[in-house]
N, C-alpha and C positions, 0 to 999 in steps of 0.2 A: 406456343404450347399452352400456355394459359387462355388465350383464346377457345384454344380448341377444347377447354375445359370447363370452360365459362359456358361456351355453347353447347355443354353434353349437359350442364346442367339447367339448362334455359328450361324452365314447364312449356313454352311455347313449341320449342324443339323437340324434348324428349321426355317428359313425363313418367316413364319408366327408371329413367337414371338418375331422377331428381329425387324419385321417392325412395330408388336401390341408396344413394348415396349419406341421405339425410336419415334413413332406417337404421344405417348402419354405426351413425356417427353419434346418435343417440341413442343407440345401445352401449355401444364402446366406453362413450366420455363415462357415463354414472359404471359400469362395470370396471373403469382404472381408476376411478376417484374410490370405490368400495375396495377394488385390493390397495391401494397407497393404503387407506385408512386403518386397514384391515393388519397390514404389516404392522404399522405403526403403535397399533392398541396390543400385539400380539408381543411386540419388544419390550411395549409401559409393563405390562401384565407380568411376565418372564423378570424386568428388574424388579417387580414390586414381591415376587415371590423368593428372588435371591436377598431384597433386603429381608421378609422376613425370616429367610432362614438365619440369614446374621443375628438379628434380633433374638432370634432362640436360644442360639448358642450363643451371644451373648449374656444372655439368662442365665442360661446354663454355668459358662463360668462363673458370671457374680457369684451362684450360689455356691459354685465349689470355691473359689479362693475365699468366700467368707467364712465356710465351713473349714478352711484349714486355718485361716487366721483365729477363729473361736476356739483350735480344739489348740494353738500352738498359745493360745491366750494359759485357755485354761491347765494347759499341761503345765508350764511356767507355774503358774500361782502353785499347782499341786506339789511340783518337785521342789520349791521355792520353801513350802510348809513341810516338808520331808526333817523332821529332825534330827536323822542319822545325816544327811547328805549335809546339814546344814550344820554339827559337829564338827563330819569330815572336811568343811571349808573353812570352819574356824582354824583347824589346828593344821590344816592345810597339808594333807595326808596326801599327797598327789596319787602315791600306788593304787591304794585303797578306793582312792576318789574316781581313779579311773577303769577301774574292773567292778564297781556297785555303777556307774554310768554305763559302761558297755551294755552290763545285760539290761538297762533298761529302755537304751537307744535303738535296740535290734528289734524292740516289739514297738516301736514308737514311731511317729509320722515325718520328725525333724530329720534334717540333712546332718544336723552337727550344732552336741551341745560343749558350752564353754563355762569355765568356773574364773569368775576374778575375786579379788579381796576386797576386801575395806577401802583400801587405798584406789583401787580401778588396775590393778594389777593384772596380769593372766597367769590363772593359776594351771589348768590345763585344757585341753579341748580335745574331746573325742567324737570318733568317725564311726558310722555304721560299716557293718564289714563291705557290703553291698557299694562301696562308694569308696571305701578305703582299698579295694581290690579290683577296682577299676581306674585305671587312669588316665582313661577320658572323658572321667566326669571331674568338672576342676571347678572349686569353691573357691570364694572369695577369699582372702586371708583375714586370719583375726589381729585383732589389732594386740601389742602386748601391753598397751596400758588404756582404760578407756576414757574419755574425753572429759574433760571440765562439766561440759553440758548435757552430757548422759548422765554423771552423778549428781549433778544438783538437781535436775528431770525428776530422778530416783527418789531425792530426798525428800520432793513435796509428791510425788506420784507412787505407788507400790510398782506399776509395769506401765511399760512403753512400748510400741508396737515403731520401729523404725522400716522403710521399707527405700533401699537403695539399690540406685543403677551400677550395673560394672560390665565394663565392653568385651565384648565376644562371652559375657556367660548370661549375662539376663539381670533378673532382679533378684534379690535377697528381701525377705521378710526377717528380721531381725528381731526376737521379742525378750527385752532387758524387764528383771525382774528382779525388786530386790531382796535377800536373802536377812531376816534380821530374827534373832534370837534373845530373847525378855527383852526385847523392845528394843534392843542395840544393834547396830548395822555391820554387819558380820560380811557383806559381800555382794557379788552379784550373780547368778545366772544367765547367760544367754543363749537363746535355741533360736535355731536358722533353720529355714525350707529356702530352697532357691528357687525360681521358677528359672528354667534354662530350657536350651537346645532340646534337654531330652522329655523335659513335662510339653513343648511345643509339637514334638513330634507322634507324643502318644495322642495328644488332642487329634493332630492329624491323621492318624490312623482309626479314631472313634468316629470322624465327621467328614473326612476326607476334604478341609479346607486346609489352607494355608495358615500358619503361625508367625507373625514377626512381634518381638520385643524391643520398644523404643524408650530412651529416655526423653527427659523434660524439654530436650530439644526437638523431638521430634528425630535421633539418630539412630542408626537400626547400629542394636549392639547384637542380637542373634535372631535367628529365624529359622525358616522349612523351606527356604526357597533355597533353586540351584543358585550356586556361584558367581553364575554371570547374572542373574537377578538381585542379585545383593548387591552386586557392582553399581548397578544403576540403579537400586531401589532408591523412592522421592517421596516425601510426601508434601501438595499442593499448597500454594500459600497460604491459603484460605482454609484453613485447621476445622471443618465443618465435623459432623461425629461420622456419616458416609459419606464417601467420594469416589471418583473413581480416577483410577490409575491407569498407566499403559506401563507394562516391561516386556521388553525384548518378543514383542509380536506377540501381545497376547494385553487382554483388558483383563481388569480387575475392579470388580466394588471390594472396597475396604473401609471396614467398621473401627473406630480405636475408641479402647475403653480406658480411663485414667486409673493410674495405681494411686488411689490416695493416702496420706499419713493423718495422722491422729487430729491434726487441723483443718480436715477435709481438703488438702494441698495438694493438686496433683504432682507426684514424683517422676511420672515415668508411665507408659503406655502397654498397652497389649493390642497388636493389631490383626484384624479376622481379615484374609482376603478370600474369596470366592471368584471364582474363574468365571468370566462371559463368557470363553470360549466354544460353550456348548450351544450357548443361546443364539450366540451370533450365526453358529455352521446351521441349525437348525432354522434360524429365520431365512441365512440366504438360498436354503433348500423350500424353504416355501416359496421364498419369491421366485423361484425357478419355477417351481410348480404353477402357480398365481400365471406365472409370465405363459407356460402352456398351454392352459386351461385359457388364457386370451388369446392364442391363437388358435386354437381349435374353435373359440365360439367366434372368432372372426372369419374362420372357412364358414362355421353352419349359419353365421349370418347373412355370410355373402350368397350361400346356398338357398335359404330359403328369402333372401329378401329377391334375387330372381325367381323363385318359384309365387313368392306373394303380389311380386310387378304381374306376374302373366295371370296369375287366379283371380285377384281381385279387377285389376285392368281390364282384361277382356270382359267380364262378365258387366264390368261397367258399362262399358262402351256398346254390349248387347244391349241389355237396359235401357239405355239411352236411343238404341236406333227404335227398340220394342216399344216406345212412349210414342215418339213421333209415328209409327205408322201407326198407335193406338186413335192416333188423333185422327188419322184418316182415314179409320174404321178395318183395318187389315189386322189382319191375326195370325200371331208367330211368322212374321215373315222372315228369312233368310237374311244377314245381315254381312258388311264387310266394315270393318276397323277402321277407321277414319287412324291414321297416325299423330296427329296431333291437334291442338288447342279440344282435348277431352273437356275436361273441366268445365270449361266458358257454355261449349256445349248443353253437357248435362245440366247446368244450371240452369241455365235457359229452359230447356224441354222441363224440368223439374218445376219451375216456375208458372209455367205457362198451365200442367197439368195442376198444382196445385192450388191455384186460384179456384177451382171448377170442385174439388172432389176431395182436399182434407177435408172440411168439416165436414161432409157429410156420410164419409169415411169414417172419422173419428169418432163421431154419434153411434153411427150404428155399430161398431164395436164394442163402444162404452154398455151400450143397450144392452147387447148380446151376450155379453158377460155379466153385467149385473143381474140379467133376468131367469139367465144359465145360476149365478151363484146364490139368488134368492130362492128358487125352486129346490135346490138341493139345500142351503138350511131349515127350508120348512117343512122337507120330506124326513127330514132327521130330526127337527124337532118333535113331528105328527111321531113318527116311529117312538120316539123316547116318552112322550108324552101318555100314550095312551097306557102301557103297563105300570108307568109311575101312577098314573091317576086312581090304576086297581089296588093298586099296593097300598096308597094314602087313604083310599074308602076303605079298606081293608082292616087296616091297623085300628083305624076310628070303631070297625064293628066289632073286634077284638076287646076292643077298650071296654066297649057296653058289655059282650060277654063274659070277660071278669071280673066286672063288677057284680055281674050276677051269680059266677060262681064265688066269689067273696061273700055274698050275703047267704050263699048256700052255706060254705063253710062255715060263716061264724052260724048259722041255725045250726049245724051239727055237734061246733062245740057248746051251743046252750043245751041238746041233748043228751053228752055225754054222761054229764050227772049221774043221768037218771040207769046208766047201765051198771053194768055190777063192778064190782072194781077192779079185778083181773083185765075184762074189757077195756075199761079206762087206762090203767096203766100198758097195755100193750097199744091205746090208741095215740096215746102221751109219748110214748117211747119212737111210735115211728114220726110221729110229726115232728120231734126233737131230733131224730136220725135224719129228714128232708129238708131242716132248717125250715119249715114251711112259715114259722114268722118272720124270718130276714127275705122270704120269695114274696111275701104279702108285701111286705113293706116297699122292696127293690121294684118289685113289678108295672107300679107305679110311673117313676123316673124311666123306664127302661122302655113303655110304651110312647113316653114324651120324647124322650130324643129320637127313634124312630120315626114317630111323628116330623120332629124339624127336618132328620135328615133324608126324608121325603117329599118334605117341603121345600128343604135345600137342590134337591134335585130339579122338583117342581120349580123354582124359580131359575135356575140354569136355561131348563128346559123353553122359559119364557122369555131370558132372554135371548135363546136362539131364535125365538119367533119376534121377536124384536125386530131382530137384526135382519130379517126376511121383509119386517113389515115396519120401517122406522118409526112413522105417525103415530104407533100405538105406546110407545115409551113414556112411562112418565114418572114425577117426580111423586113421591109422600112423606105426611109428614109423620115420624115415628118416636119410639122411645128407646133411646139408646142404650137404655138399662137391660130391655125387651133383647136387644141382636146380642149385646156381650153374655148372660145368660144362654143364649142359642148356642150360641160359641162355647162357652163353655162344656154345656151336656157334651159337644159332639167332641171333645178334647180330655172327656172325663176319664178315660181311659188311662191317657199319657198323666192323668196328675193322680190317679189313686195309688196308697199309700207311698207316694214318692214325693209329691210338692206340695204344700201347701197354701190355699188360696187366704187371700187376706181383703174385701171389701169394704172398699169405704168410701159409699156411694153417696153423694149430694143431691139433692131436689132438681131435679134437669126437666126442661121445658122441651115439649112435640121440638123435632129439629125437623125440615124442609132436607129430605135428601134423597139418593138411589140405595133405599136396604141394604141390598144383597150386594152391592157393592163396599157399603161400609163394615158390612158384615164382615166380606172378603178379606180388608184391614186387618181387622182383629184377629183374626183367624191367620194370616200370616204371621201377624206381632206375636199372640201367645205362642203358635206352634215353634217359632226360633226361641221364644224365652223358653220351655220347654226342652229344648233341643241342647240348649247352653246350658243347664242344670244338667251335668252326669251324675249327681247322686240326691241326696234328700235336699231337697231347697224350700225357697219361698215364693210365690208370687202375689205382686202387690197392685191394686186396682184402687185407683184412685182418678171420682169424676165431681165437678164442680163446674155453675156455670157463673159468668155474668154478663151484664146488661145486655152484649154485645155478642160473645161468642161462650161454646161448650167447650171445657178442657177435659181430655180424656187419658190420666198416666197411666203406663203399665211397666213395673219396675220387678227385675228377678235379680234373681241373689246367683246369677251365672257363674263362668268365667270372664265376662266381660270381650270387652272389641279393644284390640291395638290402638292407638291413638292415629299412625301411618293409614289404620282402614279406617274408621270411622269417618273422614272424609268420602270414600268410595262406596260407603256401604249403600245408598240408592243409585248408584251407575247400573245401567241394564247389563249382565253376564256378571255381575263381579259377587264372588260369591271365595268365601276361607276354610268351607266343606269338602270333605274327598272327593271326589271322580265317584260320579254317580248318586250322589248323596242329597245334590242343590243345585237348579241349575242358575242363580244366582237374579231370576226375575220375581220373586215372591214381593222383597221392599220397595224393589221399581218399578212397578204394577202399583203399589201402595203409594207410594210417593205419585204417584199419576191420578191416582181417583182422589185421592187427598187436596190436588191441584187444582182438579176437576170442580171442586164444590169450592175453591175459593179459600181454602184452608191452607193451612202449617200443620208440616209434620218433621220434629226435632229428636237427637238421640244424644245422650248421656251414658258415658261410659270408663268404668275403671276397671284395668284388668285385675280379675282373683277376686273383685267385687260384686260386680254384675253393672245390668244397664237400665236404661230409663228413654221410654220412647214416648215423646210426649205431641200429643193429637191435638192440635186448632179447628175449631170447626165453627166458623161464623155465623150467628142467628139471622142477618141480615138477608131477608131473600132477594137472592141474587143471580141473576140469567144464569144457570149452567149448563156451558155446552158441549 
C-alpha cells in the first residue's frame, strides 16, 4: 500500500499527484494551525473578559460594603451622642428604650440594634419589623454580657468595627460604640448588618453571578448555589485571589474578596463565581464550525487543485513541446502530452532557448518601456508647461501694470487738494469704503506668492522633464532662508490670524542642494504643524549653522505625537489622521530627500505640548544620488 503511494507521488511517475497532494497539505497544515490558535485566543479572550467582569463587581462591592460600613460607623457615633437615648441607658428604661429604637431602626440600614450597660450587660435589642416577621431571616444571637476585650477596646477607642463569621448565616458586621455622659462611661451601643443568604441573593439577581460566603478557613457558611453544589463546594489549595473550580459538571472562575477588621486582618471572605458554561458551549460550537469550514475548503481544495494540475500542466507541457518546434523553425504545431519527467523536460528546452534570446529580450523590453514612459512624461510636462509659462510672464506684467496704476493713484491723491471739499470728502469716503490703502499695501505680497506658486509649478513641471530627460538634473547652491519664506507665502493662508510665526534666523551659508525638493520638506513639516494646532497657536523657526552642517528647527505649540507613534511617524502609509485626511507619505517622502542629501532628520514630542522637528543638513559636498 505504501508503495503504491510512494509511487503516486513519484514527480518521475505522476506530476499531477505530486503537485494535487503537496497543494493540498500546504493549504491544510497553516489553515488547522490558524483555527487551533484561533480557538485558543477566542478561550484567553472570553476568560480575560469574565475576569473583568469579576473585577467590576468586585468594585462594585468594595464600594457598597464600604458605604454600609461608613454609614453603620457613623449611625453609631450619632445614636451614641443622642442624649435622650443615652439617659434612657443610664437609668436603663428598657420600655421606653425600646419603642424610641423601634422607630428609629425602621428608617435605618442596621439589621439590629442592642443596648448594654457599664458593666457589658444586655440591656435590650431590637429587631426591624421587616426581619422580626420573618423567620427565615435568622441573626446571630447577641451575647448577654459583652467580653473583657470589647470593653477595654472601648475604653482606649470611642467605636470598633467587629466583623464575624457564623455558619449557615454569613457574616455580621458588628459596630460597638461607646455611650458616655460628662465624660463618664454610661454604656454601650451595638448595631449589626449581617451580610447573609439573602444580601447574596439580591446580588444575584442584580448581576446574575454566583454568591458564596466563606470564613477564615476558607469554609462555605452560606451561598446561591444549589444544594448539591454546596455539598462539594472546594476551594484549591493554592488561595490565589481568581481561580478556577469545577462543581458538579459545570466550571467556574471564582474571585474572593477578604472581610477585613480594623487590623486590616482578614476575617472571612465573599466569593464571586461566574459560570464558563456559556463560553465553553460557545467555543465548542466554533470548533464545530472551524471543523466544517475545513472540510468544505478540503473538497474545494481537492476540486481545484485537480482543476490547477490540468490548467497549469497541460499548458506547460504545450509550452514546452511550442519552444522545441520553435527551435526548428515550426509554428503552432499540434502537440500530444508527454505523461511524464515534464520538468526535466521544460528545463532543458527552457535552457537551451534562454541562452540565445533573454538578454536580448530583456533589452528590448526594458527599451520599449522606458522610451514608451519618457515620451508620455515629456508630453505632459510640454502640455503643463506652456500655460504655466503664460500665467508666470503674465503675473510679472501684472506686476509693472500696478505699479503704474499706483503711481497713478498716488498723482490723484496729490490732486485731490486742489478740488473743492465736498469732492474731496466723497473721494475720501469711498476709498475708506474700498479699504484701498490695505489693497495697495496687500497687493504687493499677493503678486509675490502667485509668482512662487507659479514658479512652484514651474519647477514640478521641470522636474517631470527631468525625469524624461535624466542628464539634465542638477544640483544648486541656495539660500535656505529664500525656500522657507516661499513656504511660508504659500501656507499664509493656513496661519493668518490663527498661528503665529516666531523667526529666529542665523547667518546660513549657499547650501549645495535640490530646492524644490528641500522646499518640498518644509512644506510638509509646516503644513502638519499647521494641522496640529486646532485653535490659536505658535510657530517657531529656528536656523543656525556650523563649520560642518545647517540646523534647521521647526517647533508648534500642537497637540503633539503619542510616544507609541513617534517611532512610526516616517514609515511609509502610517499616518494618525482620519480616512481621507493624510495619506500617511508627506514625512516619508521627507525622511527620503532628507537621506538623499546625506542629512538627519529628528522629531521631538510631548502630548498637549507640541513638537520639534529638527533638519541636519551637511555643508560637506557630497555625491548625491
Amino acid at each position: 500500500m505504501w508503495q503504491k503511494v510512494r509511487d503516486t507521488l513519484d514527480p518521475q511517475k505522476s506530476l499531477k499527484s505530486t503537485l494535487r497532494f503537496w497543494f493540498m497539505l500546504f493549504a491544510l497544515i497553516p489553515l488547522l494551525v490558524i483555527v487551533g490558535y484561533s480557538a485558543y485566543l477566542f478561550n484567553q479572550r472570553m476568560n480575560q473578559e469574565l475576569v473583568k467582569r469579576l473585577n467590576a463587581l468586585e468594585e462594585g462591592i468594595t464600594i457598597e460594603l464600604t458605604d454600609v460600613e461608613e454609614k453603620l460607623r457613623l449611625g453609631g457615633i450619632r445614636h451614641a451622642n443622642d442624649y435622650y437615648l443615652m439617659n434612657l441607658v443610664r437609668s436603663q428604661k428598657k420600655a421606653v428604650l425600646e419603642s424610641v429604637t423601634q422607630s428609629i431602626i425602621e428608617n435605618y440600614i442596621t439589621d439590629r440594634i442592642s443596648f448594654f450597660n457599664a458593666k457589658g450587660k444586655l440591656i435590650t435589642s431590637i429587631l426591624p419589623k421587616r426581619i422580626a416577621n420573618n423567620p427565615e431571616i435568622i441573626l446571630p444571637e447577641d451575647p448577654s454580657l459583652l467580653s473583657k476585650v470589647i470593653l477595654e477596646s472601648l475604653s482606649e477607642k470611642r467605636q470598633i468595627v467587629m466583623k464575624t463569621a457564623h455558619p449557615n448565616i454569613g457574616f455580621s458586621f458588628d459596630c460597638y460604640t461607646s455611650m458616655r455622659l460628662g465624660g463618664k462611661f454610661i454604656g454601650v451601643i451595638k448595631e449589626t448588618i449581617v451580610v447573609d443568604r439573602y444580601y447574596s441573593l439580591s446580588t444575584k439577581e442584580r448581576t446574575g453571578l454566583e454568591i458564596c460566603i466563606l470564613n477564615k478557613e476558607y469554609q462555605l457558611l452560606t451561598s446561591t448555589l444549589s444544594p448539591e453544589q454546596e455539598k462539594i463546594f472546594y476551594t484549591p489549595s493554592q488561595h490565589k485571589k481568581i481561580v478556577s473550580i469545577h462543581l458538579q459538571d459545570e466550571s467556574f472562575l471564582m474571585l474572593t474578596k477578604p472581610f477585613l477588621d480594623d487590623d486590616e486582618k482578614p476575617q472571612g471572605y465573599l466569593a464571586i463565581l461566574v459560570s464558563q458554561a456559556n463560553t465553553q458551549s460557545t467555543l465548542k460550537e466554533i470548533k464545530i464550525i472551524f471543523a466544517l469550514i475545513c472540510i468544505v475548503i478540503m473538497i474545494v481544495v481537492i476540486f481545484f487543485s485537480q482543476i490547477a494540475s490540468q490548467t497549469v500542466l497541460n499548458p506547460i507541457d504545450q509550452l514546452l513541446k511550442a519552444i522545441q518546434d520553435m527551435e526548428k523553425g515550426k509554428n503552432h504545431p499540434l502537440v500530444h502530452v508527454p505523461p511524464m519527467q515534464e520538468i526535466a523536460t521544460l528545463i532543458h528546452s527552457f535552457n537551451t532557448m534562454a541562452s540565445s534570446l533573454k538578454t536580448t529580450q530583456t533589452q528590448l523590453v526594458h527599451s520599449s518601456k522606458m522610451t514608451s514612459l519618457g515620451q508620455l512624461v515629456a508630453g505632459v510636462a510640454h502640455e503643463l508647461n506652456n500655460p504655466i509659462g503664460y500665467t508666470h510672464s503674465n503675473i510679472h506684467h501684472l506686476k509693472d501694470y500696478l505699479e503704474k496704476l499706483k503711481n497713478m493713484i498716488q498723482t490723484y491723491e496729490e490732486m485731490i487738494s486742489k478740488l473743492p471739499k465736498p469732492q474731496q470728502t466723497k473721494i475720501q469716503d469711498t476709498k475708506n469704503e474700498l479699504n484701498i490703502d490695505f489693497i495697495l499695501k496687500d497687493i504687493d505680497s499677493i503678486i509675490q506668492s502667485s509668482l512662487d506658486g507659479t514658479q512652484r509649478t514651474k519647477d514640478i513641471v521641470l522636474s517631470l522633464r527631468n525625469f524624461s530627460r535624466l542628464d539634465e538634473a542638477e544640483m544648486k547652491e541656495v539660500d535656505i532662508h529664500e525656500g522657507l519664506e516661499s513656504t511660508l507665502r504659500l501656507l499664509s493662508s493656513e496661519f493668518k490670524n490663527r498661528i503665529t510665526l516666531h523667526k529666529n534666523y542665523g547667518t546660513l551659508p549657499k547650501l549645495m542642494c535640490y530646492p524644490s525638493q528641500i522646499n518640498q520638506v518644509f512644506m510638509n513639516i509646516l503644513s502638519n504643524s499647521t494641522q496640529a494646532i486646532e485653535g490659536p497657536g505658535d510657530i517657531w523657526i529656528t536656523t543656525h549653522a556650523d563649520p560642518e552642517q545647517i540646523t534647521i528647527a521647526i517647533q508648534d505649540s500642537g497637540k503633539g505625537i503619542k510616544p507609541e507613534h513617534v517611532e512610526r511617524i516616517f514609515d511609509p502609509f502610517f499616518t494618525t489622521k482620519k480616512v481621507g485626511q493624510g495619506t500617511g507619505l508627506g514625512l516619508s517622502i521627507s525622511y527620503g530627500i532628507i537621506q538623499k542629501h546625506h542629512g538627519e532628520i529628528k522629531v521631538e514630542s510631548t502630548v498637549g505640548k507640541g513638537s520639534i522637528f529638527t533638519i541636519i543638513l551637511p555643508l560637506i559636498k557630497k555625491v548625491l544620488i
